[in-house]
SENU-898872 format. One line per 4 residues: number of its first residue (from 1); for each residue x, y, z of C-alpha. Coordinates in steps of 0.1 Angstrom, whole numbers, plus 5000, padded with zeros to 4 digits. Layout:
% residues N
NUM) X:Y:Z | ...
END
This chain:
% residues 734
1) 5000:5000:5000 | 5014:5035:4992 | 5025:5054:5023 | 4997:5077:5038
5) 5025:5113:5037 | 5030:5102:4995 | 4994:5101:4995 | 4990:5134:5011
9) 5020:5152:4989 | 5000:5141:4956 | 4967:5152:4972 | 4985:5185:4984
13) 5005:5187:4952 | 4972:5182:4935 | 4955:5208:4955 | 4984:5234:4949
17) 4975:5233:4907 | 4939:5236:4914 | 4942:5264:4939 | 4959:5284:4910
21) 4936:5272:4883 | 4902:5279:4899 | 4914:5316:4916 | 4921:5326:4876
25) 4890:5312:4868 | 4870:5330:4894 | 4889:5359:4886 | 4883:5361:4848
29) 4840:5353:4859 | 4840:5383:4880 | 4857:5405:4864 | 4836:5401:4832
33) 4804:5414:4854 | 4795:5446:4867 | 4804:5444:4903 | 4775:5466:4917
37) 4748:5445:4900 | 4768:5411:4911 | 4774:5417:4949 | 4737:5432:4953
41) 4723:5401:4938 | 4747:5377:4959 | 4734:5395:4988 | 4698:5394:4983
45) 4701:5356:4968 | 4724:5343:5002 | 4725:5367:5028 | 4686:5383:5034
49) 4666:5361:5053 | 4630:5368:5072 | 4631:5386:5106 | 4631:5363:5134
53) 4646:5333:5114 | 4668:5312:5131 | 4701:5300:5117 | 4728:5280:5130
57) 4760:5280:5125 | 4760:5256:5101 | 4736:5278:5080 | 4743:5281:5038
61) 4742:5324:5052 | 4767:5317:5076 | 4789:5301:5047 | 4778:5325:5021
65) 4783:5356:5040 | 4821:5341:5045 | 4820:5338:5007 | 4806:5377:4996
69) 4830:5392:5020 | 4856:5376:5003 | 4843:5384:4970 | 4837:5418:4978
73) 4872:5424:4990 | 4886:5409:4958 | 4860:5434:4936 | 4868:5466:4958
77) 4905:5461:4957 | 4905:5472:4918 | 4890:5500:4902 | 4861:5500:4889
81) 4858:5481:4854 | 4845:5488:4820 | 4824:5477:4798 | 4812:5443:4821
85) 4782:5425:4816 | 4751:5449:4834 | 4727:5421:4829 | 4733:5396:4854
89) 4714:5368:4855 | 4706:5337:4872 | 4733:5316:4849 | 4759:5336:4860
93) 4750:5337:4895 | 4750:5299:4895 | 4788:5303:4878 | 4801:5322:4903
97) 4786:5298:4933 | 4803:5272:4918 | 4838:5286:4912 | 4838:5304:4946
101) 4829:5270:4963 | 4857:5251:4942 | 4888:5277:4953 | 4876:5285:4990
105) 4875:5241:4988 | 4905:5240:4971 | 4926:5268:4993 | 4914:5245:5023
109) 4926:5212:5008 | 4957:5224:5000 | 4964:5242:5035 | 4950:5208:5055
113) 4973:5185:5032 | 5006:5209:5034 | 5033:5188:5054 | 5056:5211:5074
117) 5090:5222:5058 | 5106:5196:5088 | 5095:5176:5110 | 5104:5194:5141
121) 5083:5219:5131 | 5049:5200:5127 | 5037:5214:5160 | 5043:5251:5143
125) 5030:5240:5117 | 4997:5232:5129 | 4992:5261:5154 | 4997:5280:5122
129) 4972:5261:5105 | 4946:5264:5130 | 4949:5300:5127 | 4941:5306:5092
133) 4914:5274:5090 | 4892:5296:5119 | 4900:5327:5099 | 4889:5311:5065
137) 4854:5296:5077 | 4843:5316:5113 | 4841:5351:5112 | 4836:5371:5148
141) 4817:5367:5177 | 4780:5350:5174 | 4762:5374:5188 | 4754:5405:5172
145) 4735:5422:5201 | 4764:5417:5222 | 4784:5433:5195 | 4762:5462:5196
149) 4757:5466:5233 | 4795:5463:5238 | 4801:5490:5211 | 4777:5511:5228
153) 4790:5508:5265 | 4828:5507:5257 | 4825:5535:5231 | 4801:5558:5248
157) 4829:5570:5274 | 4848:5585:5243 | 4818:5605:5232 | 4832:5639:5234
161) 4864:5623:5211 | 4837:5603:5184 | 4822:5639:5179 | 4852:5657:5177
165) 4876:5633:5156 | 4846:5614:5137 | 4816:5634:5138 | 4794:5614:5154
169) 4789:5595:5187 | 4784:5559:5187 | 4746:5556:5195 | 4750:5581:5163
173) 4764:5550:5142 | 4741:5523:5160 | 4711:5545:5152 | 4721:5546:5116
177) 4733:5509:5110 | 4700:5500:5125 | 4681:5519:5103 | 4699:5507:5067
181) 4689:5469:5083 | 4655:5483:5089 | 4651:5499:5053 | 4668:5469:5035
185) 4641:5447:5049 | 4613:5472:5048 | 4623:5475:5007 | 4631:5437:5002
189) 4594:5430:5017 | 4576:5463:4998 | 4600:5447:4964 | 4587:5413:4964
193) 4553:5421:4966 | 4558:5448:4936 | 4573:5424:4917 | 4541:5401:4919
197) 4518:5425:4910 | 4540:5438:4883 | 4546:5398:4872 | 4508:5395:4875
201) 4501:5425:4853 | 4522:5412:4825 | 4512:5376:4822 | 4478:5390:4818
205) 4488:5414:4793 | 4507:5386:4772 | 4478:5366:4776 | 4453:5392:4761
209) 4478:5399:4731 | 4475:5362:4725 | 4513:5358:4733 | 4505:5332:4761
213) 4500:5294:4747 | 4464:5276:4752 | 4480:5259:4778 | 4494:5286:4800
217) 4457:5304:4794 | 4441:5275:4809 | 4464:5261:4837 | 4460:5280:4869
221) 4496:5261:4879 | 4512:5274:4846 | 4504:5311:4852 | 4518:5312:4887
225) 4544:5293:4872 | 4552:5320:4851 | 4539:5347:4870 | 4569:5337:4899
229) 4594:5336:4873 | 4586:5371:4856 | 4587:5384:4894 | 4621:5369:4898
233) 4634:5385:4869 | 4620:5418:4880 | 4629:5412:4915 | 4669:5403:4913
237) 4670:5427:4886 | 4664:5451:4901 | 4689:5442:4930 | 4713:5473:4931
241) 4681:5495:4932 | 4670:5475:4963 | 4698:5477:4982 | 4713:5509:4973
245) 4706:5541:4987 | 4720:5585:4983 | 4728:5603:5018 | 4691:5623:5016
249) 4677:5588:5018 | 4697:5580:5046 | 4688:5610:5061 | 4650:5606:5057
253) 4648:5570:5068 | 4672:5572:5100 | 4660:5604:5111 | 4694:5618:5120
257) 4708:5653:5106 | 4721:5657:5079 | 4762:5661:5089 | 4763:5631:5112
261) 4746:5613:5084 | 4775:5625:5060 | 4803:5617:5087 | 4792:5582:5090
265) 4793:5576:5054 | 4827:5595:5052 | 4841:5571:5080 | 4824:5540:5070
269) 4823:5537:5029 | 4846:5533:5005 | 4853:5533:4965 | 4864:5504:4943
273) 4900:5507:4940 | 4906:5520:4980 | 4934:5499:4995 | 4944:5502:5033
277) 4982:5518:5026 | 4992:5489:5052 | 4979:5460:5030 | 4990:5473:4989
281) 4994:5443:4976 | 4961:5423:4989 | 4941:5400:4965 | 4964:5395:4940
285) 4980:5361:4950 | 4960:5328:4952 | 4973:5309:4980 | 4968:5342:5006
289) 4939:5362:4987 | 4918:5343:5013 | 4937:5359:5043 | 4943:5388:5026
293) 4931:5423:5047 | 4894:5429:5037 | 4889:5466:5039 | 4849:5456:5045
297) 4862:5454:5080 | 4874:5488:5080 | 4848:5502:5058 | 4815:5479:5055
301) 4798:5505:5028 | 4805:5508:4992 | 4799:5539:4975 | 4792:5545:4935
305) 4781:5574:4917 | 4768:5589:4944 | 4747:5556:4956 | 4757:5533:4988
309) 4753:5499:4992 | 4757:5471:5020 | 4770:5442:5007 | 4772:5421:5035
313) 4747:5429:5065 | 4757:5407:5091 | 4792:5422:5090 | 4782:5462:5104
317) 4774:5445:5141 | 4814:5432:5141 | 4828:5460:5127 | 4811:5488:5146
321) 4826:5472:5179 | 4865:5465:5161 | 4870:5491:5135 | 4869:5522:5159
325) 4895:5509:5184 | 4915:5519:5158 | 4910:5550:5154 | 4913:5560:5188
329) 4949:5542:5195 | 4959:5560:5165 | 4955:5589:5180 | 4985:5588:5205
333) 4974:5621:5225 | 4944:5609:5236 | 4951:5572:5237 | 4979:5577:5261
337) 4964:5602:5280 | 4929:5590:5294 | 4915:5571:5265 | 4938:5537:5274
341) 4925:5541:5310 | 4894:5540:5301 | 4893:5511:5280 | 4912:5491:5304
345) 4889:5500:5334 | 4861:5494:5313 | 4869:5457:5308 | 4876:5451:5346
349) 4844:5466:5355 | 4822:5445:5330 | 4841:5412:5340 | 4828:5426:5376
353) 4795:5426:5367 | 4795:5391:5347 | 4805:5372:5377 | 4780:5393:5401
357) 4756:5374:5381 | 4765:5343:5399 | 4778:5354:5433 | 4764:5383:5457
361) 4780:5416:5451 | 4798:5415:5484 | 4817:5387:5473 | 4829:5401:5438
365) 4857:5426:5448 | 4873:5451:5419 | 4906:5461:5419 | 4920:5443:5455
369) 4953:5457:5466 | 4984:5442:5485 | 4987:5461:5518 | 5014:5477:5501
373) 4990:5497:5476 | 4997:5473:5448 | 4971:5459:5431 | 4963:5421:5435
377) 4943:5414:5406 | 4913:5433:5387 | 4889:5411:5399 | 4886:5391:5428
381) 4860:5366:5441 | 4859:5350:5475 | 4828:5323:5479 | 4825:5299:5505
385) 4866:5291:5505 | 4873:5289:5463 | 4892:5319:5453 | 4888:5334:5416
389) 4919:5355:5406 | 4910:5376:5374 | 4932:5397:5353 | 4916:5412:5318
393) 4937:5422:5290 | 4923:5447:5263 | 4949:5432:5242 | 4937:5421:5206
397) 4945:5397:5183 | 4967:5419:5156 | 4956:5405:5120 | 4988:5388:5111
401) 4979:5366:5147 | 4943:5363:5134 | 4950:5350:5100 | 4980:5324:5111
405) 5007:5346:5091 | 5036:5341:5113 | 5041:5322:5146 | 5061:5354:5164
409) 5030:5370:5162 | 5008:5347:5177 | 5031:5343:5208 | 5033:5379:5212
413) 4999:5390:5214 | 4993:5353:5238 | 5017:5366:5259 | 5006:5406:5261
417) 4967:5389:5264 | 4972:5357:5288 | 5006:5347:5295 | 5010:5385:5309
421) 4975:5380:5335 | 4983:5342:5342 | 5018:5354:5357 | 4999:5380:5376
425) 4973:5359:5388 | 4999:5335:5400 | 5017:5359:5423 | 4986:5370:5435
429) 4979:5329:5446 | 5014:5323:5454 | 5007:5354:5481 | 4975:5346:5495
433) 4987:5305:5502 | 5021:5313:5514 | 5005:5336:5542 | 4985:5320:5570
437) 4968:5353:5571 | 4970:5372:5540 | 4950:5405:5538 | 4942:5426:5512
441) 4930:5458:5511 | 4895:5462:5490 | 4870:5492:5490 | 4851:5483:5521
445) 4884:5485:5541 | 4912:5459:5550 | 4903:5420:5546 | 4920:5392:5562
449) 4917:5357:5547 | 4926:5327:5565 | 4948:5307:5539 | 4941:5273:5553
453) 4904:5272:5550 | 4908:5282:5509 | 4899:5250:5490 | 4905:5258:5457
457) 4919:5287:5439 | 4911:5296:5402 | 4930:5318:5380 | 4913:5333:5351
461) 4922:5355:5322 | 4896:5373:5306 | 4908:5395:5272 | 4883:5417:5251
465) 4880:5396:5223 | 4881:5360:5217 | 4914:5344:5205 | 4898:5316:5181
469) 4906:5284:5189 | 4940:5292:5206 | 4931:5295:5241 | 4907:5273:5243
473) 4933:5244:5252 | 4965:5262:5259 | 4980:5232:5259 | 4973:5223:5222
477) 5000:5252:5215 | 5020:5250:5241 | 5046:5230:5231 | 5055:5254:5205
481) 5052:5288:5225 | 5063:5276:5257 | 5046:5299:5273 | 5032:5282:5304
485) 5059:5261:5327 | 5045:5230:5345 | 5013:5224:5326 | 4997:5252:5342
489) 4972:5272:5323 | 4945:5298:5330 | 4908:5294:5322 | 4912:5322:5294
493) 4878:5330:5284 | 4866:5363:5263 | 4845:5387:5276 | 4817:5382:5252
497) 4820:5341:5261 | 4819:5351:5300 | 4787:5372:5295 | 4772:5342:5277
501) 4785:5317:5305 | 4768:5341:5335 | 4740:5343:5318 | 4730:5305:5318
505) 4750:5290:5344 | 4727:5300:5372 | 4749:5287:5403 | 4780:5292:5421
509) 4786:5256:5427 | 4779:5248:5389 | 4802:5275:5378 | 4833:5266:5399
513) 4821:5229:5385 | 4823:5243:5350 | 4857:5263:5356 | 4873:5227:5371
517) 4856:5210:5340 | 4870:5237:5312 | 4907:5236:5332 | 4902:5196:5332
521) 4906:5201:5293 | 4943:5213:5292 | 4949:5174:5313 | 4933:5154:5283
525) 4958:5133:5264 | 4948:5147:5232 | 4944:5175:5209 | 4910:5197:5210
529) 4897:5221:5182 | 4861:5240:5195 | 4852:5272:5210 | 4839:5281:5243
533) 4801:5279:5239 | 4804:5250:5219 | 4826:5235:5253 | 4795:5250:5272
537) 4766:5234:5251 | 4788:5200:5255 | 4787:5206:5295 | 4751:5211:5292
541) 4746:5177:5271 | 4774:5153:5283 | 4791:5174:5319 | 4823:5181:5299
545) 4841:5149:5313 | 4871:5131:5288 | 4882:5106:5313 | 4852:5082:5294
549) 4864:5053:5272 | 4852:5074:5247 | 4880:5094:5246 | 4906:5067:5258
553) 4923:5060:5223 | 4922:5090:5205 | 4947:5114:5194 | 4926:5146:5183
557) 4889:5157:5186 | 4870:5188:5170 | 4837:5201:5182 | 4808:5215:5162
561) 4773:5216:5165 | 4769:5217:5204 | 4761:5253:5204 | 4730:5254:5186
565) 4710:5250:5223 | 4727:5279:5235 | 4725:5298:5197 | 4687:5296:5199
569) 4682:5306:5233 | 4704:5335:5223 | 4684:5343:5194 | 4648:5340:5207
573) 4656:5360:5235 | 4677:5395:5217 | 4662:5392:5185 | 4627:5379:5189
577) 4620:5393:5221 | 4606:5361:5236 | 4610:5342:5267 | 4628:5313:5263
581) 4639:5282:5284 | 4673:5287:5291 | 4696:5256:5286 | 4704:5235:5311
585) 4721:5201:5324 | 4696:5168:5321 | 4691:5157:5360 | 4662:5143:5378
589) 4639:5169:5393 | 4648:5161:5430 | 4685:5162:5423 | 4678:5196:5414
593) 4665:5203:5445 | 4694:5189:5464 | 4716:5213:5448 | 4696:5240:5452
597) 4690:5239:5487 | 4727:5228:5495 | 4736:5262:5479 | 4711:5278:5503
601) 4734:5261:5532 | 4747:5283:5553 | 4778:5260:5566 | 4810:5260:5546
605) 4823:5240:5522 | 4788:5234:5507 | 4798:5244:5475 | 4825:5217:5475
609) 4795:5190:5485 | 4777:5207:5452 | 4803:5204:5427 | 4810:5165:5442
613) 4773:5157:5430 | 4775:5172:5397 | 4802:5149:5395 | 4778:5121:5388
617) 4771:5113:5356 | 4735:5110:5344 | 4731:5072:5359 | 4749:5081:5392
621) 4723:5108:5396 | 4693:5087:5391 | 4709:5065:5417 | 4714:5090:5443
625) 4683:5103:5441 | 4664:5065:5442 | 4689:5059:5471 | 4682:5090:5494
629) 4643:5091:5487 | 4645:5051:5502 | 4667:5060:5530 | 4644:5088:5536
633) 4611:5067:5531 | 4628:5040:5562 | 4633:5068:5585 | 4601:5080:5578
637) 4585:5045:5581 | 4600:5031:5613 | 4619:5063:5626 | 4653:5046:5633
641) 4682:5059:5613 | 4689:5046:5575 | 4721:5056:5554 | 4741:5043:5526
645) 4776:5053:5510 | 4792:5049:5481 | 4829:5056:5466 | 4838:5072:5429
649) 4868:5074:5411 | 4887:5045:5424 | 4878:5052:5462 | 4894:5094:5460
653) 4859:5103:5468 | 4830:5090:5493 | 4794:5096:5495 | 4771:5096:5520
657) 4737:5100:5536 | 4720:5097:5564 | 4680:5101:5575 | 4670:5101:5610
661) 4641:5115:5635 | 4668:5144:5646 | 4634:5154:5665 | 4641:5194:5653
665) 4679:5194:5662 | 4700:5201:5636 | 4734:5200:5654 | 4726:5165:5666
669) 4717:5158:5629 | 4751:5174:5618 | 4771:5153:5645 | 4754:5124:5638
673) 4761:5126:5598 | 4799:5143:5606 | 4805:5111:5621 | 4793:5091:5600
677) 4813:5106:5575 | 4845:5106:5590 | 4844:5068:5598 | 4833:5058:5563
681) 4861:5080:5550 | 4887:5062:5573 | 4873:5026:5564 | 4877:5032:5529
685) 4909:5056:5532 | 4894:5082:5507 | 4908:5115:5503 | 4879:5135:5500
689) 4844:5125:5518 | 4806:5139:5510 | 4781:5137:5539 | 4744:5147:5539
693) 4716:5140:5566 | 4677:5149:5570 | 4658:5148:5596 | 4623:5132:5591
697) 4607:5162:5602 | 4624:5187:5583 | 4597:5201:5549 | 4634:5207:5533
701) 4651:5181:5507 | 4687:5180:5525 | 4694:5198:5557 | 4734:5194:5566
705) 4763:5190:5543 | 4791:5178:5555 | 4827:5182:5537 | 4859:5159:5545
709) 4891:5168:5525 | 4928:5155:5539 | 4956:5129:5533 | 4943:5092:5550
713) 4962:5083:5579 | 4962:5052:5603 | 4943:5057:5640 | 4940:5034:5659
717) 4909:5050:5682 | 4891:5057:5648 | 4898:5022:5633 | 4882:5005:5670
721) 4851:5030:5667 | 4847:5022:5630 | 4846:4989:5636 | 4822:4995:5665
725) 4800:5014:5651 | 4793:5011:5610 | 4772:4982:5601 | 4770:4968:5565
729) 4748:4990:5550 | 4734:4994:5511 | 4761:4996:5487 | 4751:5013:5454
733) 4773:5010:5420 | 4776:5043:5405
END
């Protein structure tokens, strides 16, 4: 058999001729047709769809609107040409589908199928890789209306600038976008139904000159058949008329004067032919025309003779939040004087109020200090003994990082955006566990923790914009950034991901479960490709757990699909207004209830006895559940005491529970389940123990938790009362 590398050189060596052949091919397609009429028939063929539809990610608009951008870079990177076809039709529509899906198929063939130049660098080479595969088929965050409400809260502080530098604010430029998304589909809707009624008109007209066959005259079917195709015809012919629009029409249907209408067209359109002086040469060669700098990004708005146009829609949410971050750190004055600050504190304050949609406010601290003035971290949380050390880096991706052009930029901006805020968060852990007594200095006054009583401490690193796939398991790059020592990573997570995990993660104890989970990911044994909410929607289905035989013999794993949960909650709640069911873990009704009230506990460590039940998997659940509600049914029954126990993951942890007539007196329950605990830990020398009890006259589900964590060692006095005391009792396979 011939060896698999000479089967992928011929395929890549293959892919390399066809790359070549079917760019020229596009090339010579497109440049034979008028680009105005072309892109505004694209558009309303791929990328208009009914209010309140939902895509998914998967969507042919998803894919298309990749496809249009890219085509519209190409087209506005030349001037505009002469003499092209003005007719476009649905033939040479069809044409250009085809040879844009062939090259953007092709390009991704030959990039999959490249071998590195040596084999020491195949790690390089596939960080590289990843890179410019997310860049070539995902494009920006999800989420428009987080797009536009970040915009609007991040910009809004630099009003006073917008107006003086831009001429307009940036409730200005949201009001506007709005309203071209509002007009497009207030035309496209008035359009089709014009184009009917105009269809409609002249079938009957060819039908009373006698032009129509007897056939057409007399089927019902035949007339709408041609009455739909005369309205097509009149409809995507009259495409660039649709979606094209002067400044007085902008200024009529957004209702804004006139001169902040004319300042967001200056800032936000350009000409064929305009080329960013950074990027000269884009478009020209085949095999990085795909990663080339799209100046849609910079400017989403053609202009023509006097007429605008939108060519791709979805796009304006994206680059309204991006494109005027550069503009402002262009302008060093400002920048370096308070607009930096700004930005920065901005960040820290938002990450603030994502996590104090899980814990109470008094728990979320911003901007701790050292008792030395220094700052400890920008975010601090401190719930029931778990520790949450946040630093936030405004730092973005720069595009050479974002389209996998060279590996010194990637590791630069990873280390300015995580590497930087793992290394604080680190000293600030280092400090607070090498103190018995560490305090800190926060805005109530000075706060002294007591270091021993912390059971787990999670560092987090939380940047402004997502960095694709790169972060999600530091440990997939690693190897070739050497960035983190000691298989050590951060929980790096975007802001826009964090909003999204706040917002359906209801629970402290779920979300310290999901932070051990997402950190358990940089331990697995093998490469993993998928973004954050696609790791979310697979917590929600399946807990996020690899240790499964599933995963035992694999080398690599890439994750779609599991977002689309999450993706239409998102979508029925910010753009249809409605009142969805938010997403959530499968789990028996009652074991909901356990959780629930063991986070209303006040004793400590109860969010450690939470996060040891979500541990279960969906059987071990149903189990539990069975097991308690008998062991409470006994009590209630007969009134003597009735418990069981179990052990999970190879006797490291124990379970247990015991029901009793505590006759009102919860510290005798507490004792009498403590105890219990502590001796079933000893028999079966686990590290970590789980108790719960109930008292038979309690009207809650559980009404102590119990928490055991500490090295096993031999007592003789425990090992006699042991003995003494525990009976065999139910043992439960989980």
């Amino acid at each position: 058999m011939p060896d698999f590398n000479d089967q992928l050189k011929k395929i890549n060596k293959r892919a390399y001729a066809e790359v070549q052949r079917d760019f020229s091919r596009l090339a010579k397609t497109v440049d034979k047709l008028d680009p105005i009429k072309l892109l505004s028939q694209l558009t309303l063929t791929f990328l208009l769809v009914p209010v309140n539809e939902f895509l998914d990610e998967s969507s042919n608009t998803a894919k298309w609107a990749r496809y249009i951008e890219f085509l519209a870079g190409y087209l506005l990177s030349k001037k505009y040409p002469q003499k092209t076809k003005m007719n476009v039709d649905g033939k040479d529509i069809e044409h250009v589908e085809k040879q844009l899906e062939k090259y953007i198929q092709s390009i991704a063939t030959y990039l999959t199928t490249s071998p590195p130049s040596r084999e020491s660098e195949k790690d390089l080479e596939t960080v590289i890789a990843s890179a410019k595969i997310h860049s070539l088929f995902v494009r920006g965050e999800s989420y428009p209306h987080l797009l536009r409400q970040t915009a609007q809260s991040i910009y809004a502080q630099h009003n006073d600038w917008f107006v003086k530098r831009l001429g307009f604010t940036i409730d200005d430029a949201l009001t506007i976008s709005n309203s071209i998304i509002d007009e497009y589909n207030r035309r496209i809707n008035d359009e089709k139904q014009s184009c009917l009624e105009r269809a409609r008109m002249y079938v009957d007209e060819l039908i009373r000159k006698g032009q129509g066959s007897e056939e057409k005259r007399r089927s019902e079917e035949k007339r709408q058949e041609l009455e739909t195709m005369v309205g097509i015809y009149y409809y995507f012919g009259n495409s660039d008329a649709i979606l094209s629009f002067t400044l007085d029409d902008l200024v009529r249907f957004s209702e804004m004067p006139k001169e902040v209408c004319e300042s967001f067209l200056k800032r936000l359109s350009q000409t064929f032919g305009y080329k960013n002086p950074r990027f000269p040469n884009v478009f020209s060669d085949p095999y990085t025309a795909p990663w080339d700098f799209n100046t849609l990004y910079e400017r989403p708005i053609i202009l023509h003779e006097d007429k605008y146009l939108l060519p791709v829609p979805s796009l304006f949410s994206e680059v309204l939040l991006q494109t005027f971050y550069y503009d402002l750190i262009a302008d060093d004055g400002y920048w370096r004087g308070p607009g930096e600050k700004k930005y920065g504190v901005w960040l820290e304050q938002k990450t603030a109020e994502c996590l104090k949609r899980i814990f109470p406010e008094s728990e979320v601290y911003l901007n701790p200090q050292y008792p030395n003035g220094n700052e400890l971290c920008d975010v601090l949380v401190l719930h029931d003994r778990k520790v949450i050390i946040v630093q936030c880096k405004t730092k973005k991706l720069n595009f050479n990082s974002r389209v996998g052009k060279d590996i010194a930029s990637i590791k630069s901006d990873l280390t300015k955006g995580v590497k930087a805020s793992f290394d604080q968060a680190i000293r600030a852990r280092d400090y607070l566990l090498s103190n018995p007594s560490p305090k800190i200095i926060v805005a109530q006054g000075e706060l002294e923790i007591d270091s021993g009583q912390i059971s787990e401490i999670f560092p987090m690193s939380v940047t402004l914009e997502g960095y694709q796939n790169l972060t999600t398991r530091l440990a997939n790059i690693n190897p070739v950034l050497k960035l983190f020592a000691d298989n050590q990573y951060p929980w790096a997570i975007s802001l826009f991901d964090l909003s999204i995990v706040t917002e359906l993660i209801e629970t402290p104890a779920m979300f310290f479960h999901y932070a051990q989970r997402r950190l358990a990911v940089e331990k697995t044994n093998f490469r993993l490709m998928a973004d954050e909410i696609d790791l979310l929607g697979f917590y929600f289905d399946q807990g996020l757990f690899f240790e499964t035989d599933e995963f035992a013999e694999i080398n690599g794993a890439a994750f779609t699909g599991f977002s689309e949960d999450i993706d239409r909650y998102m979508f029925e709640k910010y753009v249809c207004g409605m009142n969805p069911q938010k997403p959530q873990q499968e789990m028996p009704a009652k074991f909901r209830e356990y959780l629930q009230t063991i986070e209303n506990m006040e004793s400590s460590y109860k969010t450690d006895c939470a996060i040891r039940l979500l541990d279960l998997g969906s059987k071990g659940r149903e189990n539990f559940v069975d097991a308690v509600e008998r062991a409470k049914e006994g009590a209630v029954n007969d009134g003597d005491l009735h418990s069981f126990s179990m052990v999970l993951k190879n006797n490291s942890i124990g379970l247990s529970f015991v029901a009793m007539d505590a006759h009102s007196d919860l510290e005798k329950l507490f004792k009498q389940t403590f105890t219990f605990s502590a001796l079933k830990k000893y028999t079966t020398r686990c590290k970590e123990w789980v108790g719960f009890g109930w008292d038979k006259n309690s009207k809650d589900p559980l009404d102590v938790a119990v928490f055991l964590s500490f090295d096993w060692y031999e007592d003789a006095e425990i090992a006699k009362l042991a003995k003494k005391s525990l009976k065999p009792g139910e043992k439960m396979d989980l």
